[in-house]
VEXDREN-2710 file (C-alpha; in Angstrom, 1 decimal):
% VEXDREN-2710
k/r/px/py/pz
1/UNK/4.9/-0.7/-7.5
2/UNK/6.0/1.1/-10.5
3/UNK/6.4/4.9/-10.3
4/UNK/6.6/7.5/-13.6
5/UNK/7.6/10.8/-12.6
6/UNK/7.4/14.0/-14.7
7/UNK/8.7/17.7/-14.1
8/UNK/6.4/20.8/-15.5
9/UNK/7.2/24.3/-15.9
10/UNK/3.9/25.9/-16.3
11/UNK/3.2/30.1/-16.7
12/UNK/1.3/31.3/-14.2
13/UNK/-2.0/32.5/-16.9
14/UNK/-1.8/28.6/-17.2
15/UNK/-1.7/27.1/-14.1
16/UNK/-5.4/26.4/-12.9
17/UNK/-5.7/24.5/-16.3
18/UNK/-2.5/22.9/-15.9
19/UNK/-3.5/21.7/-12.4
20/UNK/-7.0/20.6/-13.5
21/UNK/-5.6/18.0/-16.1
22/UNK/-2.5/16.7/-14.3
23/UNK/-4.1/16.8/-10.8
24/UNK/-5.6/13.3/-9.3
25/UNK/-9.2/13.7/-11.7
26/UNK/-7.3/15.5/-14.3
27/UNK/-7.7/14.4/-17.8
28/UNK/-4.2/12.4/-17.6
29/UNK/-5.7/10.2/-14.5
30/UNK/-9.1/9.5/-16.5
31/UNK/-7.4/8.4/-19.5
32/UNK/-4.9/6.4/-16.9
33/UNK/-8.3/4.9/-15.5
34/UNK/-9.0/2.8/-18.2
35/UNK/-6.6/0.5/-16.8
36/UNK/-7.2/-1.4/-13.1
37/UNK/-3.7/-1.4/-12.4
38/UNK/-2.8/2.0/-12.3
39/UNK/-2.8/3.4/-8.9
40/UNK/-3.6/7.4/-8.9
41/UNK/-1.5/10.6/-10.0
42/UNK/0.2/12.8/-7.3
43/UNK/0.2/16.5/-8.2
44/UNK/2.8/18.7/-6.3
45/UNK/3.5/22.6/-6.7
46/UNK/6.9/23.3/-5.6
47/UNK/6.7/25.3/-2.6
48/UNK/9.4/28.3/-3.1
49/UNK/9.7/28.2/-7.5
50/UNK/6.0/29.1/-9.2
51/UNK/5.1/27.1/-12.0
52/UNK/7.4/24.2/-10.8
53/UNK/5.2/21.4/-10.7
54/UNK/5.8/17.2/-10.3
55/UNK/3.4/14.6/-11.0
56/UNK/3.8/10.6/-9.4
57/UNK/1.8/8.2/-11.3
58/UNK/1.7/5.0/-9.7
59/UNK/1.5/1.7/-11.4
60/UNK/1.4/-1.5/-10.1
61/UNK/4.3/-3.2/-12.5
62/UNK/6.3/-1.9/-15.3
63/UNK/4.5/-4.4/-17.3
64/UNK/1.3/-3.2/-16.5
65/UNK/2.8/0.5/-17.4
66/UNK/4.0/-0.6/-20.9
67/UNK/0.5/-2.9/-21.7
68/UNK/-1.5/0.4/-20.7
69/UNK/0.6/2.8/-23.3
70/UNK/0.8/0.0/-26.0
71/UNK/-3.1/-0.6/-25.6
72/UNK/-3.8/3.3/-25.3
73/UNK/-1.1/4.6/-27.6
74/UNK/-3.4/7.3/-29.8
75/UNK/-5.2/8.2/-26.9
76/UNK/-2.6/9.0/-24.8
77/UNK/-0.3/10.8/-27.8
78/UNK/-3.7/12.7/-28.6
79/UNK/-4.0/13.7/-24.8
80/UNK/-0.3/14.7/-25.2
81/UNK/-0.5/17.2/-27.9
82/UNK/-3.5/18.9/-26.3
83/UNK/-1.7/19.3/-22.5
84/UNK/1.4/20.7/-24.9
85/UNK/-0.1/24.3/-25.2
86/UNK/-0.2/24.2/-21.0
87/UNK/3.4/23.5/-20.4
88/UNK/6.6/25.6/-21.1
89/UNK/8.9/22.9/-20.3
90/UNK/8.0/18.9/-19.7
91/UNK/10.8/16.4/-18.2
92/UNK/10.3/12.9/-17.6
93/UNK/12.4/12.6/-13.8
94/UNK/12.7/8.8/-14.1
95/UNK/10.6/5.6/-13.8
96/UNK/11.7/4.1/-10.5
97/UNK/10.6/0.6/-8.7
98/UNK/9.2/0.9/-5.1
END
């Protein structure tokens, strides 16, 4: 298993729309769909900081990460400039092995 993790700071006007595309339906998981190795987005709110958000999206290999961007590339930069005007601040935590 291959996991992607990303860290969000999101105002609080923006939130329900944040949580709409990043959640597990969200536009980021229907684009992600497209391939049948990717294994479902996690959202979590941080329970004591508002508008402290992570999302887990599971993959089954690295491999099968990097063939999805390389194959999707415009969508997923395209997807990527529209979620920009939801977030204040956007990390990438790490890409771990499980």
């Amino acid at each position: 298993m291959f996991i992607v993790v990303w860290q969000f700071e999101i105002a609080e006007e923006k939130v329900a729309a944040f949580e709409a595309a990043y959640g597990p339906e969200g536009a980021w998981a229907q684009l992600f769909h497209g391939s049948p190795e990717y294994h479902g987005t996690e959202l979590l709110r941080d329970a004591y900081v508002p508008g402290a958000y992570l999302t887990i999206d599971r993959w089954t290999s690295e491999e099968a990460y990097r063939n999805f961007r390389k194959e999707h590339d415009a969508a997923y930069e395209a997807l990527d400039r529209q979620s920009d005007a939801l977030t204040a601040r956007e990390t990438r935590v790490g890409a771990y092995t499980a």
